[in-house]
C-alpha positions in Angstrom: -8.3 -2.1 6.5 -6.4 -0.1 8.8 -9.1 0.9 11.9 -7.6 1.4 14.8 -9.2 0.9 18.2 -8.2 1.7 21.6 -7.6 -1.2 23.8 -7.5 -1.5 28.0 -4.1 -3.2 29.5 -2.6 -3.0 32.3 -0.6 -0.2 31.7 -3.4 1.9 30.7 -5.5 2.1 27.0 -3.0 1.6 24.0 -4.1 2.3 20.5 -3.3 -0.9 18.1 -4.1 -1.8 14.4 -5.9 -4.6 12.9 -3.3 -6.7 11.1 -6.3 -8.1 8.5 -9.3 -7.1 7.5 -11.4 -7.1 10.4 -12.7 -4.2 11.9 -14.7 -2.7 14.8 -17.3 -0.1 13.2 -18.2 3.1 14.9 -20.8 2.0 16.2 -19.4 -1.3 18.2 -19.8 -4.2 16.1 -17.0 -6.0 14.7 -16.8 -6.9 10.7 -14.6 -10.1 10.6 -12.7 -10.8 7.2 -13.5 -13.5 5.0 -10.4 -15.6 6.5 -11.3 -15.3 9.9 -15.4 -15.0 9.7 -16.0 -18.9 10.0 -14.2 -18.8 13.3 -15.2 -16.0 14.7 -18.4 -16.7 14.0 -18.0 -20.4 16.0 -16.3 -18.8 19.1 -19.1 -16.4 19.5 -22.2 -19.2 19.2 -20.0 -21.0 21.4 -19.8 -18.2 24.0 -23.5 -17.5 23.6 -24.6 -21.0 24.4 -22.0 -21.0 27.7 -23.8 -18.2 29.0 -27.2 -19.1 28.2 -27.5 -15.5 26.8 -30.4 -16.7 24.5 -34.4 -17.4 25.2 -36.9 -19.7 23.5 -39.9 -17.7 22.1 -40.8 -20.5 20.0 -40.6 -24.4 20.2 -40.8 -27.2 17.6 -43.3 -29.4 17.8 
């Protein structure tokens, strides 16, 4: 795929290209290809469970 997306820098918003197949849809979620999904996938839990962004509504007994 070939989506483009604007991105923020410091000199100001610059348009770029994904160089795989992931992608951002239109409506802001990202689609990761099947080479990157594992990882992606990893470094997002990850980032969840640093900042606690989740609740328990259920427990085990």
């Amino acid at each position: 795929m070939s989506e483009q997306y604007s991105k923020g820098t410091i000199e100001g918003d610059k348009k770029t290209k994904w160089i795989c197949g992931c992608f951002l849809t239109t409506d802001n979620y990202f689609k990761f290809c099947s080479t990157h999904n594992q990882t992606l996938q990893k470094a997002i839990q990850d980032q969840i469970d640093e900042l606690d962004m989740t609740l328990i509504v259920e427990e085990d007994n």
